[in-house]
Structure formats: C-alpha cells, structure tokens
BAFI-595115 format. One record per atom (N, C-alpha, C): residue number from 0; residue in three letters; chain; atom name; y, x, z. Coordinates in steps of 0.001 Angstrom, whole numbers, padded with zeros to 6 digits, always signed. Atoms other than C-alpha are relative to their C-alpha. Layout:
BEGIN
<pt><n>NUM</n><res>ALA</res><chain>A</chain><atom>CA</atom><Y>Y</Y><X>X</X><Z>Z</Z></pt>
...
This chain:
BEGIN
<pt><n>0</n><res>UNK</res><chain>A</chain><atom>N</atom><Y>-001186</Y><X>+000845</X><Z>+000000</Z></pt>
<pt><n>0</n><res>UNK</res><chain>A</chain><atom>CA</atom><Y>+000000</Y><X>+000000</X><Z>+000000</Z></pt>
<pt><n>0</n><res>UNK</res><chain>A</chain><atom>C</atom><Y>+001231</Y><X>+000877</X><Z>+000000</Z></pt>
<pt><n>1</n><res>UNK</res><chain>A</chain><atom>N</atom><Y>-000826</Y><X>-000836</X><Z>+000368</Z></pt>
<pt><n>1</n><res>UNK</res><chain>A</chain><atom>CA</atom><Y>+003304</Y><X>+001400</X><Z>-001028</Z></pt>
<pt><n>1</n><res>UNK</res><chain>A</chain><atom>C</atom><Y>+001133</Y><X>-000639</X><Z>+001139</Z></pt>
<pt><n>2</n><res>UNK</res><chain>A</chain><atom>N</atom><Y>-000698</Y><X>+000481</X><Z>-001155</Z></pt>
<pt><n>2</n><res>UNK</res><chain>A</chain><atom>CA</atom><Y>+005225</Y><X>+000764</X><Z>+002127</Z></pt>
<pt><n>2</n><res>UNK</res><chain>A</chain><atom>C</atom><Y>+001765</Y><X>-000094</X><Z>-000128</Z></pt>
<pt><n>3</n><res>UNK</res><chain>A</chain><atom>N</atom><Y>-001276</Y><X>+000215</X><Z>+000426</Z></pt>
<pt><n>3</n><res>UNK</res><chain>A</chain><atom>CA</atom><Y>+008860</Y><X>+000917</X><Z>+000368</Z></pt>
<pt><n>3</n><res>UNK</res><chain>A</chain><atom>C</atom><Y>+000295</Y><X>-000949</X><Z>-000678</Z></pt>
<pt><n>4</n><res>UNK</res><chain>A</chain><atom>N</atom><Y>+000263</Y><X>+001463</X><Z>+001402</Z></pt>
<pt><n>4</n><res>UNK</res><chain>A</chain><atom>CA</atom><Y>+008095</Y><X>-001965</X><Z>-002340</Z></pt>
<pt><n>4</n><res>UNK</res><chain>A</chain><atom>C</atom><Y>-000903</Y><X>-001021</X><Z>+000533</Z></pt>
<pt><n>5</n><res>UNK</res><chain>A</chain><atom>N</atom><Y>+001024</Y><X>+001237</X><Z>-000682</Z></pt>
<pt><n>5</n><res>UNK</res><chain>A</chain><atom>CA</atom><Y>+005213</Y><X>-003508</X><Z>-000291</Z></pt>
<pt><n>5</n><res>UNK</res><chain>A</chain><atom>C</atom><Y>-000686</Y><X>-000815</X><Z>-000729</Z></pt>
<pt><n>6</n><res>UNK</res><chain>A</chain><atom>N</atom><Y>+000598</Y><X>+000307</X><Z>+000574</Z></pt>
<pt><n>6</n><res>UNK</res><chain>A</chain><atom>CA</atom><Y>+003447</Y><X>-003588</X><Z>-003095</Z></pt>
<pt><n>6</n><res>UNK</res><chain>A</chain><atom>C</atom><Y>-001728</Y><X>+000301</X><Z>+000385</Z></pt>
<pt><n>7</n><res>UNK</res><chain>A</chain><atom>N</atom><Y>+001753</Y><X>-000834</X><Z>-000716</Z></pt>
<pt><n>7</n><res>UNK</res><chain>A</chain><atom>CA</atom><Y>-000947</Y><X>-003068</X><Z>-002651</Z></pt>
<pt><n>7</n><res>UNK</res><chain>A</chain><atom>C</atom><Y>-000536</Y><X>+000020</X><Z>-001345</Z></pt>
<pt><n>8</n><res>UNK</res><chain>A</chain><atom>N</atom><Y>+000842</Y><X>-000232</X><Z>+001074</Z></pt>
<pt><n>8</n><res>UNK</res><chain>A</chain><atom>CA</atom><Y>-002564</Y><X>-001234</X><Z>-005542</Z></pt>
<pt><n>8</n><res>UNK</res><chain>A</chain><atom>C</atom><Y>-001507</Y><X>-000695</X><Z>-000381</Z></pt>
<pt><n>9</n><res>UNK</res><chain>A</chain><atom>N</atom><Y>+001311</Y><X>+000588</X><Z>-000063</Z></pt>
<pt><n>9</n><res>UNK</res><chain>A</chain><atom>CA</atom><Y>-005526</Y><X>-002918</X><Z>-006849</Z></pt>
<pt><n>9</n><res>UNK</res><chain>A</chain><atom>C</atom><Y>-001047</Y><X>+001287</X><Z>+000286</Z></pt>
<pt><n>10</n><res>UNK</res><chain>A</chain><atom>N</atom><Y>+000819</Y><X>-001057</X><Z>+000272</Z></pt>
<pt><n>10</n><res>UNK</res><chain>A</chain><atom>CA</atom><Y>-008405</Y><X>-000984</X><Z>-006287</Z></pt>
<pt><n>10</n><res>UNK</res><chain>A</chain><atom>C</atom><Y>-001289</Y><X>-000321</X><Z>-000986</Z></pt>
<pt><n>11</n><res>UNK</res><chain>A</chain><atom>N</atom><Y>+000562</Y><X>+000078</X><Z>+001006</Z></pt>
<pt><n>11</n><res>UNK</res><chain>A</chain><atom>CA</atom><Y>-011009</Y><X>-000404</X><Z>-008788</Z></pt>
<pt><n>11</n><res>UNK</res><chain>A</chain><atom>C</atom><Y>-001631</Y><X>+001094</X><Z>+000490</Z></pt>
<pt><n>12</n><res>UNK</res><chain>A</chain><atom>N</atom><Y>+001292</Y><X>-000966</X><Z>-000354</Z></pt>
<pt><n>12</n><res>UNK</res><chain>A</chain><atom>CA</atom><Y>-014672</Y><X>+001086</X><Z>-008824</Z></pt>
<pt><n>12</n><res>UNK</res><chain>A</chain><atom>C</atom><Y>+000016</Y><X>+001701</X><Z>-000850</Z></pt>
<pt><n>13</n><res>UNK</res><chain>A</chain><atom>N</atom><Y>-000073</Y><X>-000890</X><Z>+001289</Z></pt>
<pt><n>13</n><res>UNK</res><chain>A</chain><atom>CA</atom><Y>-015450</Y><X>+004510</X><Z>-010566</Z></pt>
<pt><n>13</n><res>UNK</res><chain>A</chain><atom>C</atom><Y>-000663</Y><X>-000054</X><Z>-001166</Z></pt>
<pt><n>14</n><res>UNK</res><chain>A</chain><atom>N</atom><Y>+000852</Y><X>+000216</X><Z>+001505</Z></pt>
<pt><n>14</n><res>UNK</res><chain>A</chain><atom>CA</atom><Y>-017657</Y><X>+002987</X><Z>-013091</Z></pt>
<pt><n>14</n><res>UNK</res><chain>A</chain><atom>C</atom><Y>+001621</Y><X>-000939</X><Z>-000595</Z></pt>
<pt><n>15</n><res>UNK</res><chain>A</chain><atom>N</atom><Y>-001043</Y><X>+000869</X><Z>+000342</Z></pt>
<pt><n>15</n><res>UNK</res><chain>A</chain><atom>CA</atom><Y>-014391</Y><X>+000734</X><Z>-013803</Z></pt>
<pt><n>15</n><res>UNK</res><chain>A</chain><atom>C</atom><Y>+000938</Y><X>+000593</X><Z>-000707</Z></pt>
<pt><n>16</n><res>UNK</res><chain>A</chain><atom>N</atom><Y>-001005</Y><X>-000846</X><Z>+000874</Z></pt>
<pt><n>16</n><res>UNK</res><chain>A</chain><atom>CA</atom><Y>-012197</Y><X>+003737</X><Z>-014414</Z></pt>
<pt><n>16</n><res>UNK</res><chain>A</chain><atom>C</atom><Y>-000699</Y><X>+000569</X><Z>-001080</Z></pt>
<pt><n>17</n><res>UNK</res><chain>A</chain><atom>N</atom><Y>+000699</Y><X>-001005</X><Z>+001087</Z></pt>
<pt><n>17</n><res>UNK</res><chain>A</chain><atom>CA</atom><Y>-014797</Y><X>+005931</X><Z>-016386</Z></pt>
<pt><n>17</n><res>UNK</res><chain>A</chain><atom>C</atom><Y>-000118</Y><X>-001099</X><Z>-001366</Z></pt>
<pt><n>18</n><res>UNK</res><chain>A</chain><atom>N</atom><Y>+000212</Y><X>+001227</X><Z>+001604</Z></pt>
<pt><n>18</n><res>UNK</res><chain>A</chain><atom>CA</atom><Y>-015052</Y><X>+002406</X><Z>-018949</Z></pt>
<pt><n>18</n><res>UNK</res><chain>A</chain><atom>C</atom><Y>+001204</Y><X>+000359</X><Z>-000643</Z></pt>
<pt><n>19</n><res>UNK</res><chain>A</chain><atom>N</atom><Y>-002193</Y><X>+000346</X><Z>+001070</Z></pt>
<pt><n>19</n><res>UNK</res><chain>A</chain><atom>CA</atom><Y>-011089</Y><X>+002228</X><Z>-019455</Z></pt>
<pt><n>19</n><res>UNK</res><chain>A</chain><atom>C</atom><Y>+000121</Y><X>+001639</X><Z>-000612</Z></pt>
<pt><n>20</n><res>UNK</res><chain>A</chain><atom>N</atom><Y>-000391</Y><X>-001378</X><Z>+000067</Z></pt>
<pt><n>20</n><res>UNK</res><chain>A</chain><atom>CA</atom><Y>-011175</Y><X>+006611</X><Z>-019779</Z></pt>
<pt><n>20</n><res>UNK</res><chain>A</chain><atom>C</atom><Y>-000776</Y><X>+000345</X><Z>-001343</Z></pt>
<pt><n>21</n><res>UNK</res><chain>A</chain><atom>N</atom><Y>+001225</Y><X>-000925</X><Z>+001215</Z></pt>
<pt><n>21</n><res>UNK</res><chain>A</chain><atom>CA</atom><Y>-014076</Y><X>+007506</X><Z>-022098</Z></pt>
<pt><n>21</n><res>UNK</res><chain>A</chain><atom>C</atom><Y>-000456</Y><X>-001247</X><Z>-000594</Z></pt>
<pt><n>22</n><res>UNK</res><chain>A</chain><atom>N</atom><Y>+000389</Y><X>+000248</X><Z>+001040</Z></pt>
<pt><n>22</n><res>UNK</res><chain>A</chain><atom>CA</atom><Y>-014665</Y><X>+006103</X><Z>-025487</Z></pt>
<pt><n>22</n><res>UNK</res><chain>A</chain><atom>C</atom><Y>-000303</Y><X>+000086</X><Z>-000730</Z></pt>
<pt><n>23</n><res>UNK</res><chain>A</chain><atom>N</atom><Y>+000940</Y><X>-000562</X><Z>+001651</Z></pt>
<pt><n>23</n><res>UNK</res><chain>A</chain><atom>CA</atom><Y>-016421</Y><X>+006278</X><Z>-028671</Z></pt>
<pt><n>23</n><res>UNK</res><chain>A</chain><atom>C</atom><Y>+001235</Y><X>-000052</X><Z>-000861</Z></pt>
<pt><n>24</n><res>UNK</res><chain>A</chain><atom>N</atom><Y>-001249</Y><X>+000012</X><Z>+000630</Z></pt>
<pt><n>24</n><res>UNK</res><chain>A</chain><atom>CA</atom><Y>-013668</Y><X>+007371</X><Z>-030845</Z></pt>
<pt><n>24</n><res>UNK</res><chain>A</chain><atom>C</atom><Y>-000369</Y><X>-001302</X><Z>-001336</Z></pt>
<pt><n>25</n><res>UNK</res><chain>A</chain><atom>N</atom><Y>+000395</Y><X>+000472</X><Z>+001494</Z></pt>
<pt><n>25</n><res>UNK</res><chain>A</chain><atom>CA</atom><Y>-012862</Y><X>+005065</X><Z>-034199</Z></pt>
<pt><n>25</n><res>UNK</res><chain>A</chain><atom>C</atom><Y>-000383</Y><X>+001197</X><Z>-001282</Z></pt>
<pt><n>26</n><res>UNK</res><chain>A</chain><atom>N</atom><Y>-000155</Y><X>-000633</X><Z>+001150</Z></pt>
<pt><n>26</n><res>UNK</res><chain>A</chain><atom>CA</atom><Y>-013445</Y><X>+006552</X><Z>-037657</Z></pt>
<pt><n>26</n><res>UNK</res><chain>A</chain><atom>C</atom><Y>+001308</Y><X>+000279</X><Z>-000782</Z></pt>
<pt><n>27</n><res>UNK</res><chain>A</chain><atom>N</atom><Y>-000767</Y><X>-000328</X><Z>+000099</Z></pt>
<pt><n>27</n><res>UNK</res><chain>A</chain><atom>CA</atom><Y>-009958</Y><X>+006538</X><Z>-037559</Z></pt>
<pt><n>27</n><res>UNK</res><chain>A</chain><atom>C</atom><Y>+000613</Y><X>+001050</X><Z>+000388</Z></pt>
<pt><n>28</n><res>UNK</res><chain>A</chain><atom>N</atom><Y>-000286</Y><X>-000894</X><Z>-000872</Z></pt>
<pt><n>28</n><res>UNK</res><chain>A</chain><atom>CA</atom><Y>-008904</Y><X>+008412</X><Z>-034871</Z></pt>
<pt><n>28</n><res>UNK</res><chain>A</chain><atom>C</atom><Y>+000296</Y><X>+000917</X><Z>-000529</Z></pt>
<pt><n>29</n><res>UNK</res><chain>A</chain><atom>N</atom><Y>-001079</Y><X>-001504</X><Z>+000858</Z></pt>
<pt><n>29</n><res>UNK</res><chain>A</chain><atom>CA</atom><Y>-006565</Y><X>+011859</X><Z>-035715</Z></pt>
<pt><n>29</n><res>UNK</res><chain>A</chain><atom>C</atom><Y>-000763</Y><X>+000851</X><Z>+000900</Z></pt>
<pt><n>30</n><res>UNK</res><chain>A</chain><atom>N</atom><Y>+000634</Y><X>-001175</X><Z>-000804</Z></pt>
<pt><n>30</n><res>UNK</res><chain>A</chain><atom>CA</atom><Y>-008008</Y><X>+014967</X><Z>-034357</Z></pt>
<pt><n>30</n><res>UNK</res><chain>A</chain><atom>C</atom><Y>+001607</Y><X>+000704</X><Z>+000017</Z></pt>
<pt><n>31</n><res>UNK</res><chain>A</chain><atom>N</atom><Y>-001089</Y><X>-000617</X><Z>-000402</Z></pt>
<pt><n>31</n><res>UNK</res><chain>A</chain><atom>CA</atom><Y>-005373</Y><X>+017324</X><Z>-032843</Z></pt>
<pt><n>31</n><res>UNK</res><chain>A</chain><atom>C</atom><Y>+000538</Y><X>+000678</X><Z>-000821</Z></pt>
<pt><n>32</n><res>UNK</res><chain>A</chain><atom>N</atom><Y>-000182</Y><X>-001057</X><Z>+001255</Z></pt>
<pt><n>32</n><res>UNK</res><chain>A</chain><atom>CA</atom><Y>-005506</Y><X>+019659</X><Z>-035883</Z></pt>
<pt><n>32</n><res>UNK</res><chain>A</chain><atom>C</atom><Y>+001023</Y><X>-000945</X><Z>-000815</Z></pt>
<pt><n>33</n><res>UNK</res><chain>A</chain><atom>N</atom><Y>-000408</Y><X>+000949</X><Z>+000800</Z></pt>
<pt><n>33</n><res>UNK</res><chain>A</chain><atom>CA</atom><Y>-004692</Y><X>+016442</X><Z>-037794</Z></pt>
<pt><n>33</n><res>UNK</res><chain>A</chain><atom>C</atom><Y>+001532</Y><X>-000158</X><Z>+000488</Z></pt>
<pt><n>34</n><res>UNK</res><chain>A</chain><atom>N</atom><Y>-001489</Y><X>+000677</X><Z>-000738</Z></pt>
<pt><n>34</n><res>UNK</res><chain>A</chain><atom>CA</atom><Y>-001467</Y><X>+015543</X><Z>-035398</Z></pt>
<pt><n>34</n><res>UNK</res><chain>A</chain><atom>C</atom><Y>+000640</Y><X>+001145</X><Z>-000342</Z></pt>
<pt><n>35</n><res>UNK</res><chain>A</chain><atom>N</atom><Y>-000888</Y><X>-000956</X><Z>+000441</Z></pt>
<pt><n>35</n><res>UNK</res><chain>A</chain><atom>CA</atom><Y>-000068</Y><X>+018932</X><Z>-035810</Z></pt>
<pt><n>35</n><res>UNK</res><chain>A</chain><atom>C</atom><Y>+000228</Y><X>+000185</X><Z>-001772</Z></pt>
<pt><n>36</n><res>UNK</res><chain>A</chain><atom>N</atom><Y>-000613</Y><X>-000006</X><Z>+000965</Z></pt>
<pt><n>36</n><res>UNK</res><chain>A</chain><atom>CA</atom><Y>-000283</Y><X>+018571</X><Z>-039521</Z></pt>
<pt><n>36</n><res>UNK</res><chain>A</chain><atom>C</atom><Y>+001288</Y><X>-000598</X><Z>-000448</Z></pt>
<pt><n>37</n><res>UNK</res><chain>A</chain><atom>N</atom><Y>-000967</Y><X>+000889</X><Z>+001435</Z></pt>
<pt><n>37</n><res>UNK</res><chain>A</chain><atom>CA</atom><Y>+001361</Y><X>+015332</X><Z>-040411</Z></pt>
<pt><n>37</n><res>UNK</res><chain>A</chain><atom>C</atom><Y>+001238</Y><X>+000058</X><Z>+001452</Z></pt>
<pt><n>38</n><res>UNK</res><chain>A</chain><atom>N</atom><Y>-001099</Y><X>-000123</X><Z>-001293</Z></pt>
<pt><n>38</n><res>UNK</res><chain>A</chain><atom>CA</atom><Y>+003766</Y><X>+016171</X><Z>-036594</Z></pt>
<pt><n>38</n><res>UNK</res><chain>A</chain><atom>C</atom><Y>+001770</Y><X>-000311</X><Z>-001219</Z></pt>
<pt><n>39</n><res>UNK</res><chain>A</chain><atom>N</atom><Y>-000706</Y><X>-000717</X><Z>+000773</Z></pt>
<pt><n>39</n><res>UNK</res><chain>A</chain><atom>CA</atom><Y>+006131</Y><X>+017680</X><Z>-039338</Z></pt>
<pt><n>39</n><res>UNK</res><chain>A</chain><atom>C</atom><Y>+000768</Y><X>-001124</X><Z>-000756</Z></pt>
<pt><n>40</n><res>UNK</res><chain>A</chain><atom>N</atom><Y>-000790</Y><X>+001192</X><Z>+000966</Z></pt>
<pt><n>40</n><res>UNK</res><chain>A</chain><atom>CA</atom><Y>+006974</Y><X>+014230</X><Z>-041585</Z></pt>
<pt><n>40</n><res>UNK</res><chain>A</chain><atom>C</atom><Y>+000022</Y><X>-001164</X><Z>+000926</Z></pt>
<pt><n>41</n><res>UNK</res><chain>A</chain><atom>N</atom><Y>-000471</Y><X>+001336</X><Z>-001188</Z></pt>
<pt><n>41</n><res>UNK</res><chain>A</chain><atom>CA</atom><Y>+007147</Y><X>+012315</X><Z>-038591</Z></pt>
<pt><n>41</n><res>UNK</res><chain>A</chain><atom>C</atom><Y>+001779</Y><X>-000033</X><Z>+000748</Z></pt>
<pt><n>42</n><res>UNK</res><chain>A</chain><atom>N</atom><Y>-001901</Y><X>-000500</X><Z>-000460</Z></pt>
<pt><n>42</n><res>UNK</res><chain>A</chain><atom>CA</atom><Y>+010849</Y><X>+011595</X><Z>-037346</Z></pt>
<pt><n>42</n><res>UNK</res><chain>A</chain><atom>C</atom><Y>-000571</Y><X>-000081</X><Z>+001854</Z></pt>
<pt><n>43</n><res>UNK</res><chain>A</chain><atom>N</atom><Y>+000364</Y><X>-000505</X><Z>-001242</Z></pt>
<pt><n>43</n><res>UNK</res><chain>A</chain><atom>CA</atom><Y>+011379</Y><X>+012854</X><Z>-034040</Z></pt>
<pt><n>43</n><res>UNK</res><chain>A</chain><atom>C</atom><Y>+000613</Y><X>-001337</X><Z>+001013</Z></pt>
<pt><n>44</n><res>UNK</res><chain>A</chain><atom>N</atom><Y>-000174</Y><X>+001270</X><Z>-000921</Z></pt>
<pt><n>44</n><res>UNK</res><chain>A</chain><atom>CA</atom><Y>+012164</Y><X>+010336</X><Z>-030944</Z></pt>
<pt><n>44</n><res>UNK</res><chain>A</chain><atom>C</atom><Y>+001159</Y><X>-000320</X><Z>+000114</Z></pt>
<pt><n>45</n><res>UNK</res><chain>A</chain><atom>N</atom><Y>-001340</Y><X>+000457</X><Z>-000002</Z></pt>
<pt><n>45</n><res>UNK</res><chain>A</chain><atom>CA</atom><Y>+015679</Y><X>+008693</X><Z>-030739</Z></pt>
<pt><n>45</n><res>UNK</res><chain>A</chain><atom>C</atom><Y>+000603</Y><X>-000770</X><Z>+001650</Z></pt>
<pt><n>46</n><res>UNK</res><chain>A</chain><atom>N</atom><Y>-000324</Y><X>+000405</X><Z>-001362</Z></pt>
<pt><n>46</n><res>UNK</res><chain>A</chain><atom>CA</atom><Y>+017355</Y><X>+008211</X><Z>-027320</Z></pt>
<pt><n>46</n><res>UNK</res><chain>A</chain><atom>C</atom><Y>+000313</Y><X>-002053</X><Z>-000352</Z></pt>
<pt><n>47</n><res>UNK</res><chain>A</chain><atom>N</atom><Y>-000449</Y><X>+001375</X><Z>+000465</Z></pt>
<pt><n>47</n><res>UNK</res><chain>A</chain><atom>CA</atom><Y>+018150</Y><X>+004554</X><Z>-026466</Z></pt>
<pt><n>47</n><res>UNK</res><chain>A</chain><atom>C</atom><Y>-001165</Y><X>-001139</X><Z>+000026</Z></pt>
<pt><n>48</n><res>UNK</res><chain>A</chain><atom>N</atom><Y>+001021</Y><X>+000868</X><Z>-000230</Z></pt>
<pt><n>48</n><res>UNK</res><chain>A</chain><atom>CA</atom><Y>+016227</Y><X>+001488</X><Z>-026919</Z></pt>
<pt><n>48</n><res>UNK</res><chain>A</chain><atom>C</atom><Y>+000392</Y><X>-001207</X><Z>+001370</Z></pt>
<pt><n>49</n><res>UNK</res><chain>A</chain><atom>N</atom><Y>-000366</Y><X>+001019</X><Z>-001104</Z></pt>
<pt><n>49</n><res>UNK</res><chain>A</chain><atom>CA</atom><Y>+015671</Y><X>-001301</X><Z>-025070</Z></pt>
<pt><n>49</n><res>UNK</res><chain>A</chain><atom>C</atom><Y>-000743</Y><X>+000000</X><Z>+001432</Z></pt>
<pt><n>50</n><res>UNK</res><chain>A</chain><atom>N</atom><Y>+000812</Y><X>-000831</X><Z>-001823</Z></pt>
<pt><n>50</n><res>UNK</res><chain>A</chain><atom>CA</atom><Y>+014967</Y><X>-000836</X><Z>-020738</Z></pt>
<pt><n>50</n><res>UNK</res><chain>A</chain><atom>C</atom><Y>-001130</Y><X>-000508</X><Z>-000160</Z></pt>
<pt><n>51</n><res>UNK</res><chain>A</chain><atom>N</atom><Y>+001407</Y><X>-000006</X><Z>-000262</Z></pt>
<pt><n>51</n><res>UNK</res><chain>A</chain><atom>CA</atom><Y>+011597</Y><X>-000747</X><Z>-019920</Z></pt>
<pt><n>51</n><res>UNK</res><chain>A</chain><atom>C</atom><Y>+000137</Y><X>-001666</X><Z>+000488</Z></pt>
<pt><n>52</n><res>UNK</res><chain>A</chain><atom>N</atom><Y>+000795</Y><X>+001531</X><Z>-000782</Z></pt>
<pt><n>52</n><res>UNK</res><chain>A</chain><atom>CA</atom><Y>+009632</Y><X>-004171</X><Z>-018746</Z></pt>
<pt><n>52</n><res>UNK</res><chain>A</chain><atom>C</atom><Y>-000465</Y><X>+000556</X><Z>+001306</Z></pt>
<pt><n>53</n><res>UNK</res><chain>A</chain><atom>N</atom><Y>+000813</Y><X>-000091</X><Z>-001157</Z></pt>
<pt><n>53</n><res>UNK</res><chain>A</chain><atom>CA</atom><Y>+008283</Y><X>-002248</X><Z>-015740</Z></pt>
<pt><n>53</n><res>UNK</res><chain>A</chain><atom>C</atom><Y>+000522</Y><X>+000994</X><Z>+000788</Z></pt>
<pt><n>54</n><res>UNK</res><chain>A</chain><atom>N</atom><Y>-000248</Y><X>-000993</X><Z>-000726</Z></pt>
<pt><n>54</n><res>UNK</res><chain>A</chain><atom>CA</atom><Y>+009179</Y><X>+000262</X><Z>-013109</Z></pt>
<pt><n>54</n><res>UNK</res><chain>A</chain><atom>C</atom><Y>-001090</Y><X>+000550</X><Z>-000451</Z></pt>
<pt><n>55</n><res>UNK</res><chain>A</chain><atom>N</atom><Y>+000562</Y><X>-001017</X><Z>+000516</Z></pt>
<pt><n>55</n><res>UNK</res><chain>A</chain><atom>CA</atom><Y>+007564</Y><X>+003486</X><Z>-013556</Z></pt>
<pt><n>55</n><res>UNK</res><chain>A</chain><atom>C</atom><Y>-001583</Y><X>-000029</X><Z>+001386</Z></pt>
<pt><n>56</n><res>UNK</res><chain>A</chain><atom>N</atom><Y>+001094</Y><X>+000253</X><Z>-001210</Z></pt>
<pt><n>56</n><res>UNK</res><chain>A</chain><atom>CA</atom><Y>+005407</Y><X>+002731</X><Z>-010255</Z></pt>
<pt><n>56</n><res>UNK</res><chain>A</chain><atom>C</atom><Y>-000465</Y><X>+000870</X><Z>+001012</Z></pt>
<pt><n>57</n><res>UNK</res><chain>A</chain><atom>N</atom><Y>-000179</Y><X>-000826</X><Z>-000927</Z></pt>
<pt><n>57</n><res>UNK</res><chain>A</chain><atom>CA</atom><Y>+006382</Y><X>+005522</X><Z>-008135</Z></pt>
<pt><n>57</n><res>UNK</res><chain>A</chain><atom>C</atom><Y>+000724</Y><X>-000827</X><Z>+000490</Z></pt>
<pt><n>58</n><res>UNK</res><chain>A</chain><atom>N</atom><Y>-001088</Y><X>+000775</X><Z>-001132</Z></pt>
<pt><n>58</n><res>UNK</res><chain>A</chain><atom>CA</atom><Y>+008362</Y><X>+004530</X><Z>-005102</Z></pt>
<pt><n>58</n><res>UNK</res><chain>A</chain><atom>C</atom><Y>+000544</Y><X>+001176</X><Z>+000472</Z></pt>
C-alpha cells in the first residue's frame, strides 16, 4: 500500500507475471539488428502532446 496516495497494488502470482513477460514472438516482430537499420528513416520524438491519462505510479 502506497501510504501517500492510499492506493493498494494488486498483487499477482509469478505464473501471472511470467504469462504477461515471455512470449512467442510474431513473424513480424523486428529483431534489434532490424531497429537499428530502419532507426535512421524514422523521425525522431517531438516534445509536447497531449498529458498523460495516468500518473506515472511512483509516489
């Protein structure tokens, strides 16, 4: 329980996390090699935007 927000984390099993963590990639999926190619014709990130929907969930 986060005693500044008085919020209470759910808790979860470790078979629960290891489902959501590890996956069978698609046949899509970019390999890292791949990301550093096409990095290059990608535009880079632009400040701004619209505020988040959520606190960051530190307190």
């Amino acid at each position: 329980m986060c005693v500044s927000c008085k919020l209470v984390a759910p808790s979860y099993s470790r078979s629960e996390v290891m489902d959501a963590t590890v996956r069978k990639p698609y046949p899509t999926d970019l390999t890292d090699l791949q990301w550093e190619i096409i990095q290059v014709v990608l535009p880079a990130a632009r400040p701004g935007g619209r505020p988040g929907r959520w606190t960051s969930g530190r307190c």
